[in-house]
N, C-alpha and C positions, 0 to 999 in steps of 0.2 A: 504494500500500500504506500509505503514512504517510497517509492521511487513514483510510482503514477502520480503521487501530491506534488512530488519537487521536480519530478522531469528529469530523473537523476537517470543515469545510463549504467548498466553492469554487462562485463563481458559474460557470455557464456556459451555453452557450447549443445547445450538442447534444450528445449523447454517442457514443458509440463501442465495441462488445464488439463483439470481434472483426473480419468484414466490416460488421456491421452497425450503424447510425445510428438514434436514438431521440430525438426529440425531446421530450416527455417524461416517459415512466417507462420502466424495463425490469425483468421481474420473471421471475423462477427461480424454481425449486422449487417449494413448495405454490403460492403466488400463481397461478403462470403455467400450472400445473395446476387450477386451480378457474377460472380464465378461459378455459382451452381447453376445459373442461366446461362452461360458459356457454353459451359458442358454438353449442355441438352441443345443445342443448336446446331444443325448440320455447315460445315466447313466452318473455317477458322480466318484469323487475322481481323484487323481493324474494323468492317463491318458487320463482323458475327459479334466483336464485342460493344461495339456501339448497340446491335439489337436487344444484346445482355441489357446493357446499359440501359436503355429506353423500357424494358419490360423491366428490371428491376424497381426503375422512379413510379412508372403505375400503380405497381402491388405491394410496395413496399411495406411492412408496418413493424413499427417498434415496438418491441420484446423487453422486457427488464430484467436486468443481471444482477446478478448478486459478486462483487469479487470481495474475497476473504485472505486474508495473511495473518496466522496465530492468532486466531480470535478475534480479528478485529474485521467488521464487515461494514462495504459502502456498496451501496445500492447505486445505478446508475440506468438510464436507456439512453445509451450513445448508437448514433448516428452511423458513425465508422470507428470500430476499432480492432488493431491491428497489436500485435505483437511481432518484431522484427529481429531474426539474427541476420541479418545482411545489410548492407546498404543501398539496394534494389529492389522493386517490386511489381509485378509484373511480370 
């Protein structure tokens, strides 16, 4: 939690939500919504993902989260969020 408050940065080398492991990115909300619309759309490149993109903003809707670190829990419904081990995404 003290790093999402301050913005603070840690190196590491896998991450961890919930049972699951991400080596590197893991993404919520719109993101992970416009990538599962990717998915399901026949051919690829910039205009399959613009169609993500346009069918995601339609159907979109916010979900609320719970994130927790040692007992201590903040509630949030964000928009995009992203956890990054790279400095690329995409």
């Amino acid at each position: 939690m003290s790093v999402l408050k301050k913005f603070e940065t840690r190196k590491i080398d896998i991450g961890q939500v919930n049972d699951l492991y991400f080596f590197c990115n893991m993404s919520i909300a719109f993101s992970a919504h416009v990538i599962h619309n990717y998915h399901a759309i026949s051919g690829k490149g910039f205009l399959a993902y613009s169609k993500a993109v346009g069918k995601t903003l339609r159907h979109f809707k916010y979900h609320p989260i719970e994130l927790r670190e040692e007992g201590v829990s903040l509630p949030a419904t964000p928009f995009i969020f992203l956890i990054l081990n790279t400095n690329q995404f995409g």
